[in-house]
PDB file of N, CA, C and O in Angstrom:
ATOM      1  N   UNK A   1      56.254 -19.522 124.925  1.00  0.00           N
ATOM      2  CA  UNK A   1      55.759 -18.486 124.070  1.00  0.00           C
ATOM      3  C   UNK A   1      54.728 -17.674 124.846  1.00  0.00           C
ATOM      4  O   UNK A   1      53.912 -18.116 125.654  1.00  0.00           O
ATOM      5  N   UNK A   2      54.868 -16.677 124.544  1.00  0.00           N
ATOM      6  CA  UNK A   2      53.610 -15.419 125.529  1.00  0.00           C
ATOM      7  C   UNK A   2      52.665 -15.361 124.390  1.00  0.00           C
ATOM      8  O   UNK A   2      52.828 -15.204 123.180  1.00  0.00           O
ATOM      9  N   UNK A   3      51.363 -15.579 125.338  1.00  0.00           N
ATOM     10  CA  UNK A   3      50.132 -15.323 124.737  1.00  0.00           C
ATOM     11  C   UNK A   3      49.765 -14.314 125.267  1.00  0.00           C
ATOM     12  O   UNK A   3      50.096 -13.861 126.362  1.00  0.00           O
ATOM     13  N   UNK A   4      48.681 -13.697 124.102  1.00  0.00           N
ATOM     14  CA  UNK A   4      48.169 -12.185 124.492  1.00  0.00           C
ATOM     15  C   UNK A   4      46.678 -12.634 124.796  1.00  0.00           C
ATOM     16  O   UNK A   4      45.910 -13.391 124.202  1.00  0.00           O
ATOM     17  N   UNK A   5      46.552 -11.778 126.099  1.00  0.00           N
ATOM     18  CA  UNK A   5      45.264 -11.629 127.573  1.00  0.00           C
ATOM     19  C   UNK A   5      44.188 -10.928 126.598  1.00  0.00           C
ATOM     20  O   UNK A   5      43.108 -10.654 127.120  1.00  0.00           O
ATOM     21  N   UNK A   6      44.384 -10.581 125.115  1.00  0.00           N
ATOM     22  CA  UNK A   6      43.185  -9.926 124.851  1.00  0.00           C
ATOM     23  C   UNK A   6      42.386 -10.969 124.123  1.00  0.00           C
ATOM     24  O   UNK A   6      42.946 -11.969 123.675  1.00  0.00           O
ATOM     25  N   UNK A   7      41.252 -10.795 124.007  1.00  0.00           N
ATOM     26  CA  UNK A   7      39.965 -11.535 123.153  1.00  0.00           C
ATOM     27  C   UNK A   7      39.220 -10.823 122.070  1.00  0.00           C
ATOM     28  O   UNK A   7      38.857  -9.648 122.012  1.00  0.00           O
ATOM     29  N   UNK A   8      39.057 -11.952 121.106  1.00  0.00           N
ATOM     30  CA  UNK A   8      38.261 -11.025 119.892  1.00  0.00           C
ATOM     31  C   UNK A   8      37.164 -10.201 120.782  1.00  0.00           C
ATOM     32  O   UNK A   8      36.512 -10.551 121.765  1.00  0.00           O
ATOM     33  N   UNK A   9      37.213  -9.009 120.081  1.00  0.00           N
ATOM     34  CA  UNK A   9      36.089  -8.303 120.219  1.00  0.00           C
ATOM     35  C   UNK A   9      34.530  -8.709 119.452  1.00  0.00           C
ATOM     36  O   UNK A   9      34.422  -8.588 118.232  1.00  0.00           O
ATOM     37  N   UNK A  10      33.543  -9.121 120.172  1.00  0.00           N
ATOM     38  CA  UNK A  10      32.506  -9.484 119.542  1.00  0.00           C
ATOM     39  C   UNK A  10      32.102  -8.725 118.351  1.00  0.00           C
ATOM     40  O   UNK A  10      31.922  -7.522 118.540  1.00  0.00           O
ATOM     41  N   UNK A  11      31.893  -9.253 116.964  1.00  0.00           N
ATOM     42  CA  UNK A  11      31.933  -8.641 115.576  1.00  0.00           C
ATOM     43  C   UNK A  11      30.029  -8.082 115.769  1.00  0.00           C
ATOM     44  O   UNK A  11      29.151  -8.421 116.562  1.00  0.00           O
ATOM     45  N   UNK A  12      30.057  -7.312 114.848  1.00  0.00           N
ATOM     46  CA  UNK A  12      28.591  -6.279 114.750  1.00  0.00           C
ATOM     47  C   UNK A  12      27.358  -7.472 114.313  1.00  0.00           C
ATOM     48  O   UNK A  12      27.682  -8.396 113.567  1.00  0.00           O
ATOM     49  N   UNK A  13      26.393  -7.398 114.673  1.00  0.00           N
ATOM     50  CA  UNK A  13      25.535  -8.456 115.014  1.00  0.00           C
ATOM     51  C   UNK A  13      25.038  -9.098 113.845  1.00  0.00           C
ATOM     52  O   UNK A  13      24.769 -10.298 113.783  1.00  0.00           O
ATOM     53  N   UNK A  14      24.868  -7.891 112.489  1.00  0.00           N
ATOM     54  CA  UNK A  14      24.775  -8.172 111.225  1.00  0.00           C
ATOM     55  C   UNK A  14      25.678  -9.142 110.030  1.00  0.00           C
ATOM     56  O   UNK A  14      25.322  -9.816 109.064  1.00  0.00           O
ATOM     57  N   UNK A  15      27.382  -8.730 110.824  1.00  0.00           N
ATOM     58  CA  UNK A  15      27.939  -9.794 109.690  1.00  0.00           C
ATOM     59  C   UNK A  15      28.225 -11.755 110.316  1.00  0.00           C
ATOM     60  O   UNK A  15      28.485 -12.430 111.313  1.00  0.00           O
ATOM     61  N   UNK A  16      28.033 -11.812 109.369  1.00  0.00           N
ATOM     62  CA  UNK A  16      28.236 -13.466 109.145  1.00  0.00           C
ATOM     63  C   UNK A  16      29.411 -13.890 109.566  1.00  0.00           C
ATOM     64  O   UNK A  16      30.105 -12.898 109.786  1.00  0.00           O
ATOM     65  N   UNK A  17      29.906 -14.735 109.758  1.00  0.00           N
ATOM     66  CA  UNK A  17      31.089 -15.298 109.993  1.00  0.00           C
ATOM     67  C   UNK A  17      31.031 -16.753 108.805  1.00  0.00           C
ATOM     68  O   UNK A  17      30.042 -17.471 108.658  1.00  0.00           O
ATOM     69  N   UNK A  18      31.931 -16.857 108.306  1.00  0.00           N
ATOM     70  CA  UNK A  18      31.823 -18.035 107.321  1.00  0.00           C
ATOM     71  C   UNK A  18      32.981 -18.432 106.786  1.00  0.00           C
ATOM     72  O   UNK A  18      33.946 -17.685 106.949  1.00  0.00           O
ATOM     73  N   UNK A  19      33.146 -19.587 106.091  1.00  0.00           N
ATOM     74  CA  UNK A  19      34.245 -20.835 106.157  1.00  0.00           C
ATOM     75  C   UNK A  19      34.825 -20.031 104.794  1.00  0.00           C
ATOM     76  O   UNK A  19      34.015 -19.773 103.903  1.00  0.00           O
ATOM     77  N   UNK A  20      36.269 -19.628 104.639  1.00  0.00           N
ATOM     78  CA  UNK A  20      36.483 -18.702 103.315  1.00  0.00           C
ATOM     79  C   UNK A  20      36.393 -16.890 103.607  1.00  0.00           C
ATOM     80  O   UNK A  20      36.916 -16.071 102.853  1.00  0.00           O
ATOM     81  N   UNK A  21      35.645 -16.552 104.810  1.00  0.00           N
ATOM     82  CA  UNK A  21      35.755 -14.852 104.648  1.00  0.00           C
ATOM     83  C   UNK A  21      37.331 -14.766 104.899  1.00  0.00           C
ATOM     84  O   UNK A  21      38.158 -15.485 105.460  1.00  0.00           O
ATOM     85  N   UNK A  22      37.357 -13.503 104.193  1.00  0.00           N
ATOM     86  CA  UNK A  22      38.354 -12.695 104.440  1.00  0.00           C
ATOM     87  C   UNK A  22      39.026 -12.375 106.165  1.00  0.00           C
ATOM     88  O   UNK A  22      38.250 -11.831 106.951  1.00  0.00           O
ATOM     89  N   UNK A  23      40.118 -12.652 106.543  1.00  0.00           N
ATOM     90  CA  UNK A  23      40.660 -12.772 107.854  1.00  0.00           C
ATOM     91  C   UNK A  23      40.494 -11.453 108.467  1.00  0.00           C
ATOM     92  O   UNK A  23      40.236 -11.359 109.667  1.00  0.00           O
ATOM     93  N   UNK A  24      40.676 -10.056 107.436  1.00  0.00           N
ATOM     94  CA  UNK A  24      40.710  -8.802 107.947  1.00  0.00           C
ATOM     95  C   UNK A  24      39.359  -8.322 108.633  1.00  0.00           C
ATOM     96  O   UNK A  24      39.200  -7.450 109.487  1.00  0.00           O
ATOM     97  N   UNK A  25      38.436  -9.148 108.008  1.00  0.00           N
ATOM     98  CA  UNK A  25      37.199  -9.002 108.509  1.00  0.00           C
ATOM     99  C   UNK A  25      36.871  -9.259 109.724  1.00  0.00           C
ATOM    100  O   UNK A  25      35.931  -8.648 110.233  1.00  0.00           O
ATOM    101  N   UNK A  26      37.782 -10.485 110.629  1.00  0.00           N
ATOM    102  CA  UNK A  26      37.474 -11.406 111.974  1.00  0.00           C
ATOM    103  C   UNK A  26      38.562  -9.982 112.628  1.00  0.00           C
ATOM    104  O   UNK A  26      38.856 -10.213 113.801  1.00  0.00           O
ATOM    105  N   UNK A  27      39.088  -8.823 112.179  1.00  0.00           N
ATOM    106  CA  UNK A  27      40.034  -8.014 113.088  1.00  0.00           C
ATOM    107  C   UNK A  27      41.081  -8.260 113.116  1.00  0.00           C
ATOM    108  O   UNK A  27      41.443  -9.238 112.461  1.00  0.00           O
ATOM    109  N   UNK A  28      41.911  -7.617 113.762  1.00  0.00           N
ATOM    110  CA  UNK A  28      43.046  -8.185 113.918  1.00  0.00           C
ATOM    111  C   UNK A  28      43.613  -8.574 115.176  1.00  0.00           C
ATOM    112  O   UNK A  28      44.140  -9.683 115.092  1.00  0.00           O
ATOM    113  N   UNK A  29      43.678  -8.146 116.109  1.00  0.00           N
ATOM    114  CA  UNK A  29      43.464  -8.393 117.591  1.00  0.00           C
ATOM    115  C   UNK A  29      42.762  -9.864 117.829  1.00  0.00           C
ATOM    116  O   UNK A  29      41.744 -10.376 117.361  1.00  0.00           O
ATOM    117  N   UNK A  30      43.988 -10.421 118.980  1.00  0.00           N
ATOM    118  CA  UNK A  30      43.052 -11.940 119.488  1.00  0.00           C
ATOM    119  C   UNK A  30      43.588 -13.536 118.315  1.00  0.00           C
ATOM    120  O   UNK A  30      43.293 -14.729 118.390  1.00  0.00           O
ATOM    121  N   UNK A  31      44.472 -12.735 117.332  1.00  0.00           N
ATOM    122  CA  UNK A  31      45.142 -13.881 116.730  1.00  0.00           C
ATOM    123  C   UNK A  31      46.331 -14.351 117.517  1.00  0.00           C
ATOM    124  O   UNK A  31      47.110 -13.496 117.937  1.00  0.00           O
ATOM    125  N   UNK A  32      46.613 -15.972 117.827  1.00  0.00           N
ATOM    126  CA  UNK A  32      47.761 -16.208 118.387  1.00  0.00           C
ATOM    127  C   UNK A  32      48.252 -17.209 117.327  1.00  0.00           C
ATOM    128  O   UNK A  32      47.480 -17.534 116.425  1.00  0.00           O
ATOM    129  N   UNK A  33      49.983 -17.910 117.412  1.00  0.00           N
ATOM    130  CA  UNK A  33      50.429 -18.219 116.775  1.00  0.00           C
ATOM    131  C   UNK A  33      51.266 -19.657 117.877  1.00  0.00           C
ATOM    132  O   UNK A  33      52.321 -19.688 118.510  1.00  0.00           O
ATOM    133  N   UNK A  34      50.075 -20.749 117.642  1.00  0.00           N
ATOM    134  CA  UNK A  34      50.511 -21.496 118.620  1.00  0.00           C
ATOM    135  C   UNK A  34      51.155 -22.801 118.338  1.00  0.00           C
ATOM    136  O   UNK A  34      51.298 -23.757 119.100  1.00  0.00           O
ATOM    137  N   UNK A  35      51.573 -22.642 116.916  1.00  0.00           N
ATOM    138  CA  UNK A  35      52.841 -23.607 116.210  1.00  0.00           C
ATOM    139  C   UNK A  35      53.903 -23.222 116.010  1.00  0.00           C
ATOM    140  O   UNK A  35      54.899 -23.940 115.918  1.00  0.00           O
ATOM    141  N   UNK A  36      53.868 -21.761 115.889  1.00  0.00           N
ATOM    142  CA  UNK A  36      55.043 -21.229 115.792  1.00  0.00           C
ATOM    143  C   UNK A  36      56.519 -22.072 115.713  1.00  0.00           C
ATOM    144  O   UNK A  36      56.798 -22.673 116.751  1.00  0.00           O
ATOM    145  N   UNK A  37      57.406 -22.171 114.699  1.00  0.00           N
ATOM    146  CA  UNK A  37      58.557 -22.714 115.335  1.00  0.00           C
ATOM    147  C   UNK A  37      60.096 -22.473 114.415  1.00  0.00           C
ATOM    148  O   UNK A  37      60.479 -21.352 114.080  1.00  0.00           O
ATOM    149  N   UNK A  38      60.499 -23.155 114.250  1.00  0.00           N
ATOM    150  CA  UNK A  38      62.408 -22.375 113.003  1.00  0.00           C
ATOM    151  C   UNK A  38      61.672 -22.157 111.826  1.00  0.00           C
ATOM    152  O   UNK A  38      62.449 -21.848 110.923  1.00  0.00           O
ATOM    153  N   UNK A  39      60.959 -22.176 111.600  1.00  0.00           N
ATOM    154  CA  UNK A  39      60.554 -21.872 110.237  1.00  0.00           C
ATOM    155  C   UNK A  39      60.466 -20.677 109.319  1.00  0.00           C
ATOM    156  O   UNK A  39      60.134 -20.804 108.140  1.00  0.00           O
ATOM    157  N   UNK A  40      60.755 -19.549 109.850  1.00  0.00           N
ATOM    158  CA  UNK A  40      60.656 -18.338 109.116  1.00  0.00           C
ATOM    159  C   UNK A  40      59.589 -17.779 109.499  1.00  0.00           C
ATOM    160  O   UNK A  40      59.255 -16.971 108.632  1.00  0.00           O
ATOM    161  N   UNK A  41      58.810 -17.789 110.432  1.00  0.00           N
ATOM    162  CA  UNK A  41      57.674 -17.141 110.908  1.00  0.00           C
ATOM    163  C   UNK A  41      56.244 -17.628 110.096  1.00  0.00           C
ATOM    164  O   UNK A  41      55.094 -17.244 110.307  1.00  0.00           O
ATOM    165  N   UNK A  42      56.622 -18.374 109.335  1.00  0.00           N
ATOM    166  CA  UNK A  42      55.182 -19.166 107.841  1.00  0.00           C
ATOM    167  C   UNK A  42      54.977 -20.182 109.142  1.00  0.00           C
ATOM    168  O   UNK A  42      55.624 -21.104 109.638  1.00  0.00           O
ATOM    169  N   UNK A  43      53.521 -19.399 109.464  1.00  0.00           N
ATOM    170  CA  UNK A  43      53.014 -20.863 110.421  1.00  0.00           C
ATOM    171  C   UNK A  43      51.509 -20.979 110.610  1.00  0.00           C
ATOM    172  O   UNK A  43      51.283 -21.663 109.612  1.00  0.00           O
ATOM    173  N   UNK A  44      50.583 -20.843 111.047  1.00  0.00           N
ATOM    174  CA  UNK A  44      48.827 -20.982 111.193  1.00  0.00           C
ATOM    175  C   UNK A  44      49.121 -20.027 112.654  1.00  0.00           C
ATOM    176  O   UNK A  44      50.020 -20.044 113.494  1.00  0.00           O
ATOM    177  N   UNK A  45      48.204 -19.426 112.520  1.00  0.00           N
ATOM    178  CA  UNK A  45      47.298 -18.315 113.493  1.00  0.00           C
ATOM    179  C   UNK A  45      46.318 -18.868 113.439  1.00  0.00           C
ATOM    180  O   UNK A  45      45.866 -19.491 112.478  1.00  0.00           O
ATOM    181  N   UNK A  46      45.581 -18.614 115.106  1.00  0.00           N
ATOM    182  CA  UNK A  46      44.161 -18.843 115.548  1.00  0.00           C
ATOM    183  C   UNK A  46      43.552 -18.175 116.290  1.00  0.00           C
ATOM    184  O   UNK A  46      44.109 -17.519 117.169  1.00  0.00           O
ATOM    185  N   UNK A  47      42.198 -18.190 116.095  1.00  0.00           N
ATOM    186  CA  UNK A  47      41.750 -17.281 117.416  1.00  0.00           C
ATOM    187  C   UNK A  47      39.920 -17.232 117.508  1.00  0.00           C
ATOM    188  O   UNK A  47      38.979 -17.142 116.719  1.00  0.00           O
ATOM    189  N   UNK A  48      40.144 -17.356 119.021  1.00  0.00           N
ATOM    190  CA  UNK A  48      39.118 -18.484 119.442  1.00  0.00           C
ATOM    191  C   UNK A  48      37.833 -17.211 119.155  1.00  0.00           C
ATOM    192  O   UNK A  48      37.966 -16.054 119.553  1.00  0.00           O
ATOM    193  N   UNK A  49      36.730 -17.667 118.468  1.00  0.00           N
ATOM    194  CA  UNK A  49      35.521 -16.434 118.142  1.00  0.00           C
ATOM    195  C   UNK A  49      34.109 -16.627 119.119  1.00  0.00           C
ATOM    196  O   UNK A  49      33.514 -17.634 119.502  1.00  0.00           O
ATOM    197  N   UNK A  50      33.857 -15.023 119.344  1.00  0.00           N
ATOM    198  CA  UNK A  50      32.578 -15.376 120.495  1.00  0.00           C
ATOM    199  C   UNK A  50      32.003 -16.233 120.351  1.00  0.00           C
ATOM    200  O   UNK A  50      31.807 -16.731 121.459  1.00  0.00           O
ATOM    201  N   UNK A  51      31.438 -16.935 119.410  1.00  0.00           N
ATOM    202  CA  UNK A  51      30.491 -18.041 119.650  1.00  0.00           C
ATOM    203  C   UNK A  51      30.994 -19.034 119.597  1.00  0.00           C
ATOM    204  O   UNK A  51      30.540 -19.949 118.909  1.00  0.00           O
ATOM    205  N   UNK A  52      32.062 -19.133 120.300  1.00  0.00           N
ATOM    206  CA  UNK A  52      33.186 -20.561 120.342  1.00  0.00           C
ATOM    207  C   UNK A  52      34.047 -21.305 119.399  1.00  0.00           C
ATOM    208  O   UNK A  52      34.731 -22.283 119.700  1.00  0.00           O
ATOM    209  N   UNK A  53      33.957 -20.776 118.270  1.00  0.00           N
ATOM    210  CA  UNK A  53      34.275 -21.224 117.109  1.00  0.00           C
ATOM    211  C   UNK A  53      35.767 -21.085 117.134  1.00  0.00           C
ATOM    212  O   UNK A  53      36.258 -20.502 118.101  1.00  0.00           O
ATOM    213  N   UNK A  54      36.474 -21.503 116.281  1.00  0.00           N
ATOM    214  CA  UNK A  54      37.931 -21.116 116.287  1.00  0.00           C
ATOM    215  C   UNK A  54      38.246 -20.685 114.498  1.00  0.00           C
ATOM    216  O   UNK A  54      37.942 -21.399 113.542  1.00  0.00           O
ATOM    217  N   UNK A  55      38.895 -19.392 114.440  1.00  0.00           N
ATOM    218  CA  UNK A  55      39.478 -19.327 112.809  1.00  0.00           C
ATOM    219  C   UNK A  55      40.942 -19.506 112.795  1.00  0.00           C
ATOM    220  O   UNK A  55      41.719 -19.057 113.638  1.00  0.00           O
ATOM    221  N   UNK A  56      41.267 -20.266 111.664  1.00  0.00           N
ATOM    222  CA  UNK A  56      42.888 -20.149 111.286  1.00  0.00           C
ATOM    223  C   UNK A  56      43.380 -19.365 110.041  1.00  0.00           C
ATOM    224  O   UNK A  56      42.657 -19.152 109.068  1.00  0.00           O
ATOM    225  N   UNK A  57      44.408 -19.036 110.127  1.00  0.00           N
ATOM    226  CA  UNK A  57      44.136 -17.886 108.784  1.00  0.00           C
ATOM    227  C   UNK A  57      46.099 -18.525 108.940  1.00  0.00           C
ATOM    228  O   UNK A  57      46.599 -19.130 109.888  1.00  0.00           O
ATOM    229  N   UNK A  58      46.668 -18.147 107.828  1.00  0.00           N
ATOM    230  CA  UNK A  58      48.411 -18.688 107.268  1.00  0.00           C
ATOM    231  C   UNK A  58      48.885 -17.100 108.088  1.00  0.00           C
ATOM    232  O   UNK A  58      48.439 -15.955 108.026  1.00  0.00           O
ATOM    233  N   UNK A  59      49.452 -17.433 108.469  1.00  0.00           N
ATOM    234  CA  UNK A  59      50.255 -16.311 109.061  1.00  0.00           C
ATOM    235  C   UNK A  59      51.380 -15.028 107.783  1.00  0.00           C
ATOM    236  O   UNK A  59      51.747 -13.881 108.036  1.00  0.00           O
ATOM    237  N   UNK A  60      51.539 -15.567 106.941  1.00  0.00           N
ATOM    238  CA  UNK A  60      52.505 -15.088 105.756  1.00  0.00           C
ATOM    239  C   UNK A  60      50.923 -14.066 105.005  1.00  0.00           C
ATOM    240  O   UNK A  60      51.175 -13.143 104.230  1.00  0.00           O
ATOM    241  N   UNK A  61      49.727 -14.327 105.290  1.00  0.00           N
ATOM    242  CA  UNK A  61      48.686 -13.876 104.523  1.00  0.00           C
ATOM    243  C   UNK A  61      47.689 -13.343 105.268  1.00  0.00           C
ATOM    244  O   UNK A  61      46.571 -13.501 104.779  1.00  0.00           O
ATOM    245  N   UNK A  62      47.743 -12.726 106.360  1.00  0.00           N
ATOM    246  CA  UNK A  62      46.704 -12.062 106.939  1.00  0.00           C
ATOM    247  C   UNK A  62      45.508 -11.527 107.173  1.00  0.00           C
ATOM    248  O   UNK A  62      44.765 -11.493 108.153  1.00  0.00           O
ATOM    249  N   UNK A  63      45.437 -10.871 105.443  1.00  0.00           N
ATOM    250  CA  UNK A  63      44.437 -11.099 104.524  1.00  0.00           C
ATOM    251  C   UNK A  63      43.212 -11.643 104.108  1.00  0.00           C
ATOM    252  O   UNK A  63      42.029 -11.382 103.891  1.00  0.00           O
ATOM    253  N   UNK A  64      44.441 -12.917 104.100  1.00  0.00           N
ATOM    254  CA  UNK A  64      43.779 -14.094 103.093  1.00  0.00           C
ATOM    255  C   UNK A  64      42.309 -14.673 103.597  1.00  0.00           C
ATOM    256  O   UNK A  64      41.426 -14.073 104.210  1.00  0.00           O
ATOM    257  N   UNK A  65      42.337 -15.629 103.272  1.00  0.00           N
ATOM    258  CA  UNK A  65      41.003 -16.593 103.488  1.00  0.00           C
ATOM    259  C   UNK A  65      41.051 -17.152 105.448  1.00  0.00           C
ATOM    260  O   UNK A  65      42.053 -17.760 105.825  1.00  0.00           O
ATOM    261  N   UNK A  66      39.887 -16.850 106.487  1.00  0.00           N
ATOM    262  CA  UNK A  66      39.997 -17.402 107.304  1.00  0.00           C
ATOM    263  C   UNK A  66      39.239 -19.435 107.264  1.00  0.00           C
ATOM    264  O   UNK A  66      38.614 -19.858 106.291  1.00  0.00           O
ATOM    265  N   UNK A  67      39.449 -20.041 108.150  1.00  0.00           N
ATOM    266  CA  UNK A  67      38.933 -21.261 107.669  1.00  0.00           C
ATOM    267  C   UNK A  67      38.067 -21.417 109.167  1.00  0.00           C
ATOM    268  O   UNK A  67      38.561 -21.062 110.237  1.00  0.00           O
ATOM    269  N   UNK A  68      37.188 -21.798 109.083  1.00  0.00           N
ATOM    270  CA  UNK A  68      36.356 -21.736 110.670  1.00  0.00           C
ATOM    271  C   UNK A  68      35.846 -23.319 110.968  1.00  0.00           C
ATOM    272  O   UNK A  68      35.125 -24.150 110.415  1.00  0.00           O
ATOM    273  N   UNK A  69      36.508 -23.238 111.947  1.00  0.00           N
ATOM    274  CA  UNK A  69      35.812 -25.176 112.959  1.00  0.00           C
ATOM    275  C   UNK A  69      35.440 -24.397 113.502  1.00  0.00           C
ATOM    276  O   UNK A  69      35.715 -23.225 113.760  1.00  0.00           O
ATOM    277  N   UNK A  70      34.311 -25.528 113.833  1.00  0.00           N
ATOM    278  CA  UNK A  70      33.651 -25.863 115.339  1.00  0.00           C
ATOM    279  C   UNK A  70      34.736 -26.720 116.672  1.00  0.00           C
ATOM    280  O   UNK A  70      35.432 -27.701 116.409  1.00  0.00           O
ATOM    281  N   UNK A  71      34.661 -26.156 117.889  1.00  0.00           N
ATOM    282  CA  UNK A  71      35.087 -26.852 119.001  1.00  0.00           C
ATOM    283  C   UNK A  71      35.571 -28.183 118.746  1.00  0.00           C
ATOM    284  O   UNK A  71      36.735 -28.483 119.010  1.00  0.00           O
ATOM    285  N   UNK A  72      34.709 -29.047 118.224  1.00  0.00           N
ATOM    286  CA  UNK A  72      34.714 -30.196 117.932  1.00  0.00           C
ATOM    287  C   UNK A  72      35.443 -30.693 116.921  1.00  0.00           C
ATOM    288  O   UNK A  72      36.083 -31.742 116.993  1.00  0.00           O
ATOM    289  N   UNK A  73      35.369 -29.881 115.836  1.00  0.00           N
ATOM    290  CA  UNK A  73      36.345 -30.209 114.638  1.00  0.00           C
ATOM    291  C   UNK A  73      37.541 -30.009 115.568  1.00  0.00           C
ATOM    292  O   UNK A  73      38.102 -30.912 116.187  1.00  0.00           O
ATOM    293  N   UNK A  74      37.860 -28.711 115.588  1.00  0.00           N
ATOM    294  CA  UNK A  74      39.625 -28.787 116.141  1.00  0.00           C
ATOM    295  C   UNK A  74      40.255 -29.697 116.891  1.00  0.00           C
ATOM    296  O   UNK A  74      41.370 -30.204 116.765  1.00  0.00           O
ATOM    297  N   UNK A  75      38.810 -29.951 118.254  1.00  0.00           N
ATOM    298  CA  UNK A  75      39.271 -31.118 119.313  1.00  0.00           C
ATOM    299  C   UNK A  75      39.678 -32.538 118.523  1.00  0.00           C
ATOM    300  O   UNK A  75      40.662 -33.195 118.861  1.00  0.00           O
ATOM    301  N   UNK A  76      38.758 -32.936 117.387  1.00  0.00           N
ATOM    302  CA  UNK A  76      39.212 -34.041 116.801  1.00  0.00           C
ATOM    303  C   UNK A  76      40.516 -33.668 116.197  1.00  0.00           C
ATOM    304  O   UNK A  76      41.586 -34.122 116.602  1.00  0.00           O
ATOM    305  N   UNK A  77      40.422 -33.022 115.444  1.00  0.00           N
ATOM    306  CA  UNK A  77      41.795 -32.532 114.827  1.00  0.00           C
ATOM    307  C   UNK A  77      42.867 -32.501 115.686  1.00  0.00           C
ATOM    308  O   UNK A  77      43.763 -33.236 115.270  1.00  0.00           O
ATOM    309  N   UNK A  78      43.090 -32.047 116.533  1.00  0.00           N
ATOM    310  CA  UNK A  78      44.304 -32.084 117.773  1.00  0.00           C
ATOM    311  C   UNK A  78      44.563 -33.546 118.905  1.00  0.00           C
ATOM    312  O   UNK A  78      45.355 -34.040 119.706  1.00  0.00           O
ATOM    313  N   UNK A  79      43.666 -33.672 118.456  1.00  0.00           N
ATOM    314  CA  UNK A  79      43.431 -35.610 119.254  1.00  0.00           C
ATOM    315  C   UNK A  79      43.814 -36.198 118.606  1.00  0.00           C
ATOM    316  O   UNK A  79      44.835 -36.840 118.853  1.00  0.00           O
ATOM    317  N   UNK A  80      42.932 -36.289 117.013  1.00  0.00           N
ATOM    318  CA  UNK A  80      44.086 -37.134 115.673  1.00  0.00           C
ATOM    319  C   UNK A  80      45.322 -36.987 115.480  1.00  0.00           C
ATOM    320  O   UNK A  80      45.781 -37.912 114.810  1.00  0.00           O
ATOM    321  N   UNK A  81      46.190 -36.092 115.828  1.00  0.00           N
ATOM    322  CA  UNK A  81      47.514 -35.117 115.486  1.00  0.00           C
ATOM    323  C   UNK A  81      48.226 -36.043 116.533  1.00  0.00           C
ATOM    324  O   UNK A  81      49.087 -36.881 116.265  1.00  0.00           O
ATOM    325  N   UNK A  82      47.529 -35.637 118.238  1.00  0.00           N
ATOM    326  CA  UNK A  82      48.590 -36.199 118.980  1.00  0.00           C
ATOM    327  C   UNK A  82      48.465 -37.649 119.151  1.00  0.00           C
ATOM    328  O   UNK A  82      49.038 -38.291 120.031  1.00  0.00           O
ATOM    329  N   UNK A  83      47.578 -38.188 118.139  1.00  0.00           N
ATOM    330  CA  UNK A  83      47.927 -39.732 118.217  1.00  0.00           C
ATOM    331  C   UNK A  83      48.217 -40.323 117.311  1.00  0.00           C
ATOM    332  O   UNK A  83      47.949 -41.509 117.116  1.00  0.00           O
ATOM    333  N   UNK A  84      48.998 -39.378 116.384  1.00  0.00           N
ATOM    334  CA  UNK A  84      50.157 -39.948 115.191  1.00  0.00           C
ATOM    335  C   UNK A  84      48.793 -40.144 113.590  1.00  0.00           C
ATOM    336  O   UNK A  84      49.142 -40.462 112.454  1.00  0.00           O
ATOM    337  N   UNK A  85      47.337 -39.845 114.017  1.00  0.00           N
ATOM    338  CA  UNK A  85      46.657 -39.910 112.853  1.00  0.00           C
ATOM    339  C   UNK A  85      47.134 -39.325 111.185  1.00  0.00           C
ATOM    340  O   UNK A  85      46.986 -39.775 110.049  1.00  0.00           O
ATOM    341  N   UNK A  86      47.884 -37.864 111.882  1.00  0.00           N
ATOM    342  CA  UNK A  86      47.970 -37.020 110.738  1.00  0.00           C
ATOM    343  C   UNK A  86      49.688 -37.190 110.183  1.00  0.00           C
ATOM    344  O   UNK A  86      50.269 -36.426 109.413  1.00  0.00           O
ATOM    345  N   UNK A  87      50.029 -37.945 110.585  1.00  0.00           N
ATOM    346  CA  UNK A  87      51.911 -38.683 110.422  1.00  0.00           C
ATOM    347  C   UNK A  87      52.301 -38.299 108.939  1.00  0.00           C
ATOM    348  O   UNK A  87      53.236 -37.701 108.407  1.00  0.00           O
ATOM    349  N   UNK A  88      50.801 -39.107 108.402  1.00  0.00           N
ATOM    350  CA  UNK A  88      51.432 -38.973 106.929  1.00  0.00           C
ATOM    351  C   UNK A  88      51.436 -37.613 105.980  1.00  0.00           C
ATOM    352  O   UNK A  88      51.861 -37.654 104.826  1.00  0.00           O
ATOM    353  N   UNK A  89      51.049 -36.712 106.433  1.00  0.00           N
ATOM    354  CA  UNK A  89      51.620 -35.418 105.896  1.00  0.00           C
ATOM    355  C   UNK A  89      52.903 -34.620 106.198  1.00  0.00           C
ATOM    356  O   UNK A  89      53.137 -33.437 105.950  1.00  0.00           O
ATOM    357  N   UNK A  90      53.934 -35.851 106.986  1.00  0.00           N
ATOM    358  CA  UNK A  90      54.713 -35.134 106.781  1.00  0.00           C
ATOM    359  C   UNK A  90      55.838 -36.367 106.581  1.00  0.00           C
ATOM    360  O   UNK A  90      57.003 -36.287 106.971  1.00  0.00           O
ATOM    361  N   UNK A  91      55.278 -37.469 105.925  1.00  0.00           N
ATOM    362  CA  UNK A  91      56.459 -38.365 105.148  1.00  0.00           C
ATOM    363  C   UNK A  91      56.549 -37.443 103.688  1.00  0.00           C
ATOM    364  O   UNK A  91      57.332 -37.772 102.797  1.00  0.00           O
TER     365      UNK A  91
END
């Protein structure tokens, strides 16, 4: 899959970033789609934010609600995943 060489543009110094804003707000530029797979294009977008943070927003909703980890959350999250932690969401 080709990833795009661009990066969020650092947001205006005044707004917040927070767990629930609106995705249109983080831009649009700098989202990638790195589950992608047969599914109809319904998959999680991410994209990594200047202050290291990462947002995921549903790809079908662009819109919608972004959800924001820390480095650390995701790293656990992707460590739990590839060691069969998260299995049972998809019995």
């Amino acid at each position: 899959m080709e990833r795009s060489k661009t990066h969020a543009k650092p947001l205006p110094r005044a707004q917040r970033i927070y767990n629930g804003m609106p995705s249109r707000e983080l831009g649009s530029e700098g989202w990638h789609k790195p589950w992608s797979g047969g599914n109809g294009g319904n998959c999680l977008e991410a994209m990594k934010l200047a202050d290291g943070r990462i947002a995921v927003r549903q790809s079908t909703d662009p819109d919608g609600p972004a959800l924001i980890y820390t480095t650390d959350e995701m790293n656990a999250f992707i460590q739990g995943a590839k060691a069969g932690d998260a299995d049972f969401l998809l019995s």
